[in-house]
C-alpha positions in Angstrom: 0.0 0.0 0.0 1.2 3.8 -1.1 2.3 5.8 1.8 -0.6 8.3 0.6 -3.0 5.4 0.9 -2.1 4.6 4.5 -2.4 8.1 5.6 -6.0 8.0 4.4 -6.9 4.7 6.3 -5.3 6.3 9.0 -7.2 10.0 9.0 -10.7 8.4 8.4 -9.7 5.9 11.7 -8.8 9.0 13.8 -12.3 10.7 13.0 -14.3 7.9 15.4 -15.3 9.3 18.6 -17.2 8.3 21.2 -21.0 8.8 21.3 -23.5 11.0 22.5 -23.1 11.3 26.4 -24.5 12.9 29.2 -21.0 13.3 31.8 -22.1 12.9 35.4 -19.1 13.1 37.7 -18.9 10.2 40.2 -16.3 11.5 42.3 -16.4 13.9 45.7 -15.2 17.5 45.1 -11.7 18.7 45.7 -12.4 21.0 48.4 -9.2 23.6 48.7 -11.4 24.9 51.6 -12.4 24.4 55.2 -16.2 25.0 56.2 -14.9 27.8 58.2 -13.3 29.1 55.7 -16.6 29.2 53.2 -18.2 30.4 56.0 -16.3 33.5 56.4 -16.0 34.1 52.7 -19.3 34.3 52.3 -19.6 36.3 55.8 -17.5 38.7 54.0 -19.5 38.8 51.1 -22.5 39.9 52.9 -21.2 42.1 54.5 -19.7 43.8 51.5 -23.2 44.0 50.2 -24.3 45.3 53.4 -21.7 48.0 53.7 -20.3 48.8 50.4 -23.5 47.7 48.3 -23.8 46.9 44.6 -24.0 49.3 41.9 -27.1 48.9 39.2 -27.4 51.2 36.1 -30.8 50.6 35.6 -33.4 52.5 37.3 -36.1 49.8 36.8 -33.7 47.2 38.7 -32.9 49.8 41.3 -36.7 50.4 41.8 -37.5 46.8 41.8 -35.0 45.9 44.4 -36.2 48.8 46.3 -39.8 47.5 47.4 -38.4 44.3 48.2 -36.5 45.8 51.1 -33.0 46.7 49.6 -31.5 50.4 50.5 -31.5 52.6 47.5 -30.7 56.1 49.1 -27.8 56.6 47.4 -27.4 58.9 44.2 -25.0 57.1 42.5 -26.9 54.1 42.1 -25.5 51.9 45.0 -27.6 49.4 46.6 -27.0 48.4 49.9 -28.2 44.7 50.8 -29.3 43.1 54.0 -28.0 39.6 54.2 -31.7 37.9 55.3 -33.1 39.4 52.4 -30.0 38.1 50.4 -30.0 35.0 51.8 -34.0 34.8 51.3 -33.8 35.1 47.7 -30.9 32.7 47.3 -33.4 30.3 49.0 -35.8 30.4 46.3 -33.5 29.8 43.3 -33.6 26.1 42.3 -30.9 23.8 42.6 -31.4 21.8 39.6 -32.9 22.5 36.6 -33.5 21.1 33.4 -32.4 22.9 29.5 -34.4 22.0 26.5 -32.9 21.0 23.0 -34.5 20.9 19.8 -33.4 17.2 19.8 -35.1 16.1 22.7 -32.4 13.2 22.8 -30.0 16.4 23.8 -31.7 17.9 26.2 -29.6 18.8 29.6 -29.8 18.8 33.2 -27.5 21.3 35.5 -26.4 20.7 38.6 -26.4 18.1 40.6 -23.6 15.3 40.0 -24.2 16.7 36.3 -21.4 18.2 34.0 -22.6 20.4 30.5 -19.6 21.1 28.0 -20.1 24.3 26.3 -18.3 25.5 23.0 -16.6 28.6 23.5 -18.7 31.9 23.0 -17.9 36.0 22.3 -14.4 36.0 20.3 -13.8 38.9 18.6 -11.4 36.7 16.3 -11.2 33.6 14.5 -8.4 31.5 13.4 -7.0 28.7 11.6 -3.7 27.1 10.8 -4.7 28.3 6.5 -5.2 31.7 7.2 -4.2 32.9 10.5 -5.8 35.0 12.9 -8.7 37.3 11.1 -12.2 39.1 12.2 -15.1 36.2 11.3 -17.2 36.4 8.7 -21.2 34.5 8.8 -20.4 31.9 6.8 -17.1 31.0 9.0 -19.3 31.1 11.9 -21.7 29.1 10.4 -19.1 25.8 10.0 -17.9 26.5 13.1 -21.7 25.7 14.1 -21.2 22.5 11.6 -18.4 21.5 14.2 -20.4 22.1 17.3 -23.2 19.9 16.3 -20.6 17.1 14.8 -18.8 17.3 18.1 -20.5 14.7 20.3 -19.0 15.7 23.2 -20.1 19.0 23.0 -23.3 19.3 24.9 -24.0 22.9 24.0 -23.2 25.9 21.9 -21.5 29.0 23.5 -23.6 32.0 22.1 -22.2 32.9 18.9 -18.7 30.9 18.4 -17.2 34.3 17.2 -18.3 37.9 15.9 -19.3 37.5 12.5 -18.0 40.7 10.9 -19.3 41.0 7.8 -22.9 41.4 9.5 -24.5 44.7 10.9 -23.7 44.7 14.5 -27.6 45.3 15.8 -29.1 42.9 13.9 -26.6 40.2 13.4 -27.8 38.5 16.5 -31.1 37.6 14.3 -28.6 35.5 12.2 -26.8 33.8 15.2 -30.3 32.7 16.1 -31.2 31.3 13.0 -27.6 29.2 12.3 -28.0 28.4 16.0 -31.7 26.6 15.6 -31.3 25.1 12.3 -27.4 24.2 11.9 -27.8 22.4 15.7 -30.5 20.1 17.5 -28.5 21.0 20.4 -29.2 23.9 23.3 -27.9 27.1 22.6 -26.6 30.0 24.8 -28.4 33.3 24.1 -26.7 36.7 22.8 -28.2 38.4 25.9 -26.7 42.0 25.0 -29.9 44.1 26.1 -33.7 43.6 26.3 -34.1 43.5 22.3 -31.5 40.9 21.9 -33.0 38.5 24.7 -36.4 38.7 23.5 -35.5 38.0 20.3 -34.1 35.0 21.5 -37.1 33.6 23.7 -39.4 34.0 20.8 -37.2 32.2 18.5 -36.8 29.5 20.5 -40.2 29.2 21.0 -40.8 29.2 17.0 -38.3 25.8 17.0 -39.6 24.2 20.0 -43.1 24.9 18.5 -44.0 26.1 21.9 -45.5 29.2 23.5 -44.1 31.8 26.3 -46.4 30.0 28.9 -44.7 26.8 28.0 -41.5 28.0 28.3 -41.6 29.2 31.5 -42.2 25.3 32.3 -39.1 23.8 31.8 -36.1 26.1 31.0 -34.3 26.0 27.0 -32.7 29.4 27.5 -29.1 30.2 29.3 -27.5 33.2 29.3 -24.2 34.5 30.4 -24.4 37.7 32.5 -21.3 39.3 33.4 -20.9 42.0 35.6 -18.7 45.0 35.6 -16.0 44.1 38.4 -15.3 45.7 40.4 -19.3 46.0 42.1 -21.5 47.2 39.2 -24.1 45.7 36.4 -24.5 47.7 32.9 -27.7 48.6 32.0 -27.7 46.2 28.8 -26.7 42.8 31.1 -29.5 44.4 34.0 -32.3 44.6 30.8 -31.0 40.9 29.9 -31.6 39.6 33.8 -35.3 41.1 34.0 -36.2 39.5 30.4 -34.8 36.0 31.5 -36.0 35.7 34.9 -39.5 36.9 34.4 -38.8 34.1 31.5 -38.1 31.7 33.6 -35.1 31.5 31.7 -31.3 30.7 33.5 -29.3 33.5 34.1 -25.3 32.6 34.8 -24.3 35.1 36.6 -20.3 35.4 35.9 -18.2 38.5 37.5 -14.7 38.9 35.9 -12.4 39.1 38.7 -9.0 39.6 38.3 -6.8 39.5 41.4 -4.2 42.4 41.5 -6.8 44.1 38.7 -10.6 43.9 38.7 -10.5 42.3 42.8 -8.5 42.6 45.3 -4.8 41.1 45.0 -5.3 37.6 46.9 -7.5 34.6 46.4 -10.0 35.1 49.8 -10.6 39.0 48.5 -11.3 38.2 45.3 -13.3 35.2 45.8 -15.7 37.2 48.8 -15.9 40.2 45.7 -16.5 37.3 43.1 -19.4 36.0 45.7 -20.9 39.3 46.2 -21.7 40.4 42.6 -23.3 36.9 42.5 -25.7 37.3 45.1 -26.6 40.7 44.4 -27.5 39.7 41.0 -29.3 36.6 41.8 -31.3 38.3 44.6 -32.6 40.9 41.6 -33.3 38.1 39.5 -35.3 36.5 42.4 -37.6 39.8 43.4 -38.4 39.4 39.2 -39.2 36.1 39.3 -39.2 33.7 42.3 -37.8 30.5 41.6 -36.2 31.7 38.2 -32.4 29.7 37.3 -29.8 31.0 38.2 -25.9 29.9 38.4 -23.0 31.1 39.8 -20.8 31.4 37.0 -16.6 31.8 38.4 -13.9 33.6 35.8 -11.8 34.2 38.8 -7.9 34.3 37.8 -5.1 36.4 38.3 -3.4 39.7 36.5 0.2 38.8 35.5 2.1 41.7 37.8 4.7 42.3 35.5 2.2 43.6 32.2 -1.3 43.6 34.0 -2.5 41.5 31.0 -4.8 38.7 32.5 -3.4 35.5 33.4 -5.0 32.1 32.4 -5.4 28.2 33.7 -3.0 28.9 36.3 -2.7 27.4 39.7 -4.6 30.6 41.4 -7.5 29.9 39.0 -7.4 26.7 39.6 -7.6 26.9 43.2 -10.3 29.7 43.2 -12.4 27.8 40.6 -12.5 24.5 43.7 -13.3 26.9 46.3 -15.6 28.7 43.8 -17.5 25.2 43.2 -17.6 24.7 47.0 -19.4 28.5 47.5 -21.9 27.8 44.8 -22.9 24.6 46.4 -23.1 26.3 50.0 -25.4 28.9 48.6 -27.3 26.4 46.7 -27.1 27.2 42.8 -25.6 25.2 40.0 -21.9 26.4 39.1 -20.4 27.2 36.4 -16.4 27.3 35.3 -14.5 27.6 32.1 -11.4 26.2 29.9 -9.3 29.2 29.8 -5.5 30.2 28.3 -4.1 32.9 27.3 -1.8 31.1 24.4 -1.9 33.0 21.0 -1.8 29.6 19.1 -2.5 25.9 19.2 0.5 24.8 21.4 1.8 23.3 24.5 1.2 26.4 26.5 -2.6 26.4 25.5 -2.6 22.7 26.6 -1.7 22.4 30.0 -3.3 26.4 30.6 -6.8 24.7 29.6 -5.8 21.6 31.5 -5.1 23.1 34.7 -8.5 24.8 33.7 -10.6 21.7 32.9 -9.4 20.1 36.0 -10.1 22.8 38.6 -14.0 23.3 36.5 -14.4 19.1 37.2 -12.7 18.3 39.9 -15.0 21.6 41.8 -17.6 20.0 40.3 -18.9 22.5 37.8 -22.6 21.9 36.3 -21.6 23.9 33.0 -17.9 24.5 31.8 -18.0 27.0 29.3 -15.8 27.9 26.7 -14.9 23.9 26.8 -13.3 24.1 23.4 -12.1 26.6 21.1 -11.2 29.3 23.3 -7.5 31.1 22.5 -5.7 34.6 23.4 -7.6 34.4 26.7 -11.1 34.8 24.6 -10.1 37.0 22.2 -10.0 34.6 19.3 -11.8 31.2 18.3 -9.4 28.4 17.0 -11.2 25.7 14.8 -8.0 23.3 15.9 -8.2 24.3 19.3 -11.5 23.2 19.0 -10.6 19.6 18.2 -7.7 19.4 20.5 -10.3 20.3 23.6 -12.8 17.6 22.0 -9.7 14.9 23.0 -9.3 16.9 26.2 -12.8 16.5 27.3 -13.9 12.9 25.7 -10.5 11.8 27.7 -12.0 13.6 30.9 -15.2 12.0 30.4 -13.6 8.5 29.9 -11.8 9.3 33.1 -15.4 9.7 35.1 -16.8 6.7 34.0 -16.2 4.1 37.1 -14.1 1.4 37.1 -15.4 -2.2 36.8 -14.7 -4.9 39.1 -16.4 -8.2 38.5 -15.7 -11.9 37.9 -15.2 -11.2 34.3 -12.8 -8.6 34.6 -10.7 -9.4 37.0 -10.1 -12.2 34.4 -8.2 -14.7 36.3 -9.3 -17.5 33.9 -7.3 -15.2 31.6 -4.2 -14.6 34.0 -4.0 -18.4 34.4 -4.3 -18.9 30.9 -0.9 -17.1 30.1 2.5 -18.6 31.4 5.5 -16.1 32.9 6.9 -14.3 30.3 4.1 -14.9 27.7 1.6 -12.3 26.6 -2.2 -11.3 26.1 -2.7 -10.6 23.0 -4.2 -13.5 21.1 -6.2 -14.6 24.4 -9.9 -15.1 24.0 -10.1 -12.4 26.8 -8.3 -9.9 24.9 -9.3 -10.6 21.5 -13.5 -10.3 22.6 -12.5 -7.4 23.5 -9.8 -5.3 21.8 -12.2 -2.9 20.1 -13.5 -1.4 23.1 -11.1 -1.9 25.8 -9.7 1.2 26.0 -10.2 5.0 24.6 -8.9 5.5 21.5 -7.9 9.1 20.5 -9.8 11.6 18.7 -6.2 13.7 18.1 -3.5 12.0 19.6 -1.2 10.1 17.4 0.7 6.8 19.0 3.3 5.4 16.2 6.3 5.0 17.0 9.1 7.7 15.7 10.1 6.4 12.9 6.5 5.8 11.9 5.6 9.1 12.6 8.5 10.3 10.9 7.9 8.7 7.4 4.1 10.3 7.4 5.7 13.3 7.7 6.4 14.1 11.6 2.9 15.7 11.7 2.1 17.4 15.1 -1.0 17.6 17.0 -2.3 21.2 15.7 -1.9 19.8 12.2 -3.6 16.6 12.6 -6.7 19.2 13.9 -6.8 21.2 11.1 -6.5 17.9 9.0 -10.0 16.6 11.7 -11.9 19.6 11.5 -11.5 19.4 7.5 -13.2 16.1 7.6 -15.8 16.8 10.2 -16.9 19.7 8.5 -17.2 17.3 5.0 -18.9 14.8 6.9 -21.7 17.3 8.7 -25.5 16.3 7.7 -27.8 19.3 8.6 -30.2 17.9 11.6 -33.8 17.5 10.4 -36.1 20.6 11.0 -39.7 20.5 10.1 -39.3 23.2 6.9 -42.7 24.9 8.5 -41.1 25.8 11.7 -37.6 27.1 9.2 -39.5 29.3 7.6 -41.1 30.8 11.0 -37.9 31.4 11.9 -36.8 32.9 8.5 -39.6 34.6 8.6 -39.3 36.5 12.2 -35.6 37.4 11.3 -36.8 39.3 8.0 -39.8 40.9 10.0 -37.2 42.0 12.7 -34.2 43.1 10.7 -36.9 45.3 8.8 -37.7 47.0 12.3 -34.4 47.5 13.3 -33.5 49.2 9.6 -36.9 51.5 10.1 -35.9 51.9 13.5 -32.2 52.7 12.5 -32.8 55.1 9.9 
């Protein structure tokens, strides 16, 4: 057989990946903190709230908090927050909930034992080892959708992979929509910039569910990041996004970005009882909305690199901070949510171990969702389509790594041991031949020839073999059936809405 020959057999072997999965982690938390130790972080947090207060930008929110007891004397828009009527609201937030898919073989469930993979959402950049780091364009964006849906251990798209460029920034979240619900059968995150944008959203997804607002509200298919302004403070476009998801019913991840040294204060206890703080003031708005509406408490806390102030990524501080995050969201009583973070400009060793070190502190704390599970480079600035890939192996191999370990009379397989004299082997044994198949994980990415093998298929590395995966994937891809009624609803509100905004605009 041809060298070139080979090579093929090889690449269309390396494409096989495990199925479908819902990841449930089996194992206790790593808990990098004592119950003392939660208990005066959140102590702190209170009293932060109670002392300092919380900023909102939006009079309605300000108002709204207002008649449920919060202090809003001050000018500037600081709210200061008794910790019984903090801790009231927490107590009416659900622990669990559920997230509808279009498939309703891919529907999720968050929190718990339970662990969602998220693509990564928000670049401003894309890239590729072809062309290099460039602003996105719709039709980009759309494969990267391809990808997401081909993925099977991808549970869930990230709100809009990357900012397609070539679109008009206030409507091109009516496309987004639109790739999202017909590209994927999977659940979606929502662009939640502002009221418009989120509405938008709940009525499309209620167009391909073929469901109305009132059933909705029953069982949650929306999730939304919501970031705060660290240090203390919500914008008026993420406060507009809150009230439109809660009164919803819809899940609201409430995610400060806390730098230590930048953003929070310069060690891990200050910036985790900030981090906490902007949580559950946000989540006690959400609950005077809506009682009972999702919420999570999402963790981006890291570090700033002293030397440049530029942030630093998947190191051992936010590792540590995203345990002790995991611990705090489960004291309080919300699902939690981490992320796969580096701050590598390209698909390399650094952005390996930096998303590693990431990835283990979001499982091992027991996250519900990890977002930005694959694709994320240049600490968010830019999507990768083999970074991508290379977090696909990443996360299958950290779902293999959940799944228990049998131990039974037929495999312990002493029939087998007894069966092979000292010095002999296993690999023609009836044992090891029924099963050599399935024994073990086999790699999505990774190659395992020896050097010289390697060598004479041309020493190909790991980011090459993505581009070479993603390639195929992508040629592979089958659109998921939609009925072509509830397409052309959809089509149909996105025309009907982009006219608005152009009336609107003009």
């Amino acid at each position: 057989m041809s060298r070139r020959g080979r090579r093929q057999r090889r690449d269309v072997a390396a494409i096989k990946q495990l199925p479908w999965q819902r990841v449930s982690n089996p194992f206790s938390p790593l808990e990098v903190l004592s119950a003392d130790q939660v208990e005066a972080i959140l102590d702190a947090s209170f009293t932060i709230l109670e002392n300092s207060g919380f900023r909102f930008l939006q009079e309605e929110s300000r108002q709204l908090l207002g008649r449920a007891g919060a202090d809003i004397s001050d000018a500037d828009g600081m709210i200061r927050l008794d910790r019984d009527l903090v801790r009231a609201k927490c107590a009416e937030a659900p622990a669990e909930f559920g997230l509808r898919a279009r498939n309703p073989d891919h529907n999720l469930h968050v929190g718990g034992n339970s662990i969602v993979f998220s693509s990564v959402g928000g670049p401003a950049f894309v890239s590729d080892l072809d062309r290099g780091r460039r602003p996105g364009t719709f039709e980009e964006m759309c494969d990267y959708l391809r990808l997401v849906q081909s993925l099977n251990i991808i549970h869930q798209e990230g709100g809009g992979c990357f900012e397609p460029m070539d679109l008009p920034p206030e409507s091109r979240h009516l496309d987004l929509y639109l790739a999202q619900m017909t590209l994927l059968d999977k659940n979606s995150q929502a662009y939640a910039l502002g009221r418009t944008r989120t509405i938008d959203c709940l009525e499309m997804t209620c167009i391909s569910l073929g469901i109305s607002r009132e059933e909705l509200e029953q069982e949650p298919a929306v999730l939304a990041i919501i970031n705060t302004n660290s240090p203390m403070q919500l914008d008026i476009p993420m406060t507009e996004a809150v009230l439109e998801l809660a009164r919803a019913r819809q899940v609201c991840c409430i995610t400060p970005f806390t730098l230590a040294g930048s953003m929070s204060p310069a060690t891990l206890a200050g910036t985790l009882a900030q981090q906490t703080a902007e949580i559950l003031a946000v989540v006690t708005l959400a609950q005077v909305v809506r009682p009972g509406a999702p919420v999570m408490y999402g963790a981006f806390a890291s570090n700033v690199d002293m030397l440049s102030g530029a942030p630093a990524l998947g190191t051992p501080e936010y590792t540590k901070m995203a345990l002790a995050s995991g611990q705090l969201a489960r004291r309080i009583g919300i699902p939690f949510r981490s992320s796969n973070t580096t701050t590598s400009n390209c698909v390399d060793a650094q952005s390996a171990y930096e998303s590693e070190m990431s990835l283990w502190g979001a499982v091992m704390g027991h996250g519900n969702l990890v977002n930005h599970a694959a694709g994320w480079l240049e600490g968010g600035l830019t999507a990768s389509f083999e970074k991508l890939i290379v977090d696909a192996e990443m996360l299958q191999m950290m779902a293999e790594t959940l799944k228990p370990v049998v131990v039974n009379d037929d495999e312990l397989a002493l029939d087998a041991i007894a069966a092979v004299p000292p010095g002999g082997h296993h690999f023609g044994t009836e044992h090891t031949l029924a099963r050599y198949e399935t024994a073990f994980y086999a790699p999505l990415v990774s190659n395992r020839q020896n050097f010289e093998a390697w060598q004479e298929t041309g020493s190909v590395d790991a980011a090459s073999r993505a581009n070479v995966l993603w390639k195929q994937l992508l040629s592979n891809y089958e659109k998921p059936d939609i009925d072509p009624a509830t397409e052309e609803a959809l089509r149909s509100y996105v025309d009907r809405r982009k006219a608005e905004i152009a009336n609107h605009t003009e």
